[in-house]
N, C-alpha and C positions, 0 to 999 in steps of 0.2 A: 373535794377534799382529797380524794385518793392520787389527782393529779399534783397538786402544791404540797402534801404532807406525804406521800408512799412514792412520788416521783414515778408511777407507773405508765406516765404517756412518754417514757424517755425510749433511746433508740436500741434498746436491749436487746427487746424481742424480737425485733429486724436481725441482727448481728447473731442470732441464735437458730436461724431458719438455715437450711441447707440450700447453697447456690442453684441456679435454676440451670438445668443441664438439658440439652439437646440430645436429640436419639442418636445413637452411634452406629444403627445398624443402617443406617440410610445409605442405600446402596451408590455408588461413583456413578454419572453418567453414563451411559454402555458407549464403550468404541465402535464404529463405524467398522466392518465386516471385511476383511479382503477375498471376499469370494470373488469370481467372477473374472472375468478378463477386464485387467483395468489397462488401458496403453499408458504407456510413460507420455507423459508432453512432451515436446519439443521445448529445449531452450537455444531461443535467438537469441539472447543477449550473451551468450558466453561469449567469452573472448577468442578467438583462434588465429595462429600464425602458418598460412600456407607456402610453403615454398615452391616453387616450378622453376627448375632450372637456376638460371640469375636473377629472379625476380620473387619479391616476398610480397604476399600477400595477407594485408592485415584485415581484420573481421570484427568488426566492433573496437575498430582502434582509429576513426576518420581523424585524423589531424585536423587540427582547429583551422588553421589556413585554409584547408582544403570544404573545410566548414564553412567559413566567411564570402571564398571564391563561390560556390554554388549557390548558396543566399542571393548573394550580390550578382549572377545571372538568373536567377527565377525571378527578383526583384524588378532586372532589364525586361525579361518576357512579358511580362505581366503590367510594363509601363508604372510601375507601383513603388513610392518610398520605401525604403524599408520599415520605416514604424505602422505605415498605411497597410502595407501585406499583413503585418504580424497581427495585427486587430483582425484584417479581413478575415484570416486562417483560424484565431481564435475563436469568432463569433461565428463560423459557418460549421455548418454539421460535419459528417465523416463523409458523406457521398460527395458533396460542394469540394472536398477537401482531396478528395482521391480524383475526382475529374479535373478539378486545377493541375494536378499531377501529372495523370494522363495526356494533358496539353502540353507537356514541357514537355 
């Protein structure tokens, strides 16, 4: 009766409760400390332009040509297609990969 005549299963009393709130006081992860002696890394990948004399020296700037040339003699060394190397280097570890190297 009180449901069909007083409508008291309706969503009233939901709509009258206060939203459910999270603690505010929870503290931020702690940042990581700079005590200590930390070395800077090294970065190789930066770009750099050497001059000597008449002659410039680029550093992380190889021309693609000079990309394909080199390919295209470890591919010679290696008696190897070029798509047949590119698999071999893929599927071999880092040691496989630095001793093919040291071969050239």
């Amino acid at each position: 009766q009180d449901v069909f005549e007083l409508h008291t299963n309706s969503q009233a009393p939901a709509l009258q409760c206060d939203p459910y709130s999270q603690d505010e006081d929870l503290a931020p992860a702690k940042k990581k400390s700079n005590r200590g002696r930390n070395k800077p890394q090294d970065d190789h990948n930066t770009v750099k332009c050497i001059s000597s004399g008449s002659f410039k020296i680029l550093v992380g700037q190889t021309p693609a040509s000079i990309k394909r040339q080199q390919w295209s003699e470890f591919c010679k060394f290696f008696k190897m297609d070029q798509l047949t190397l590119a698999e071999t280097l893929l599927a071999a570890d880092v040691e496989k990969r630095l001793s093919m190297l040291k071969e050239f």
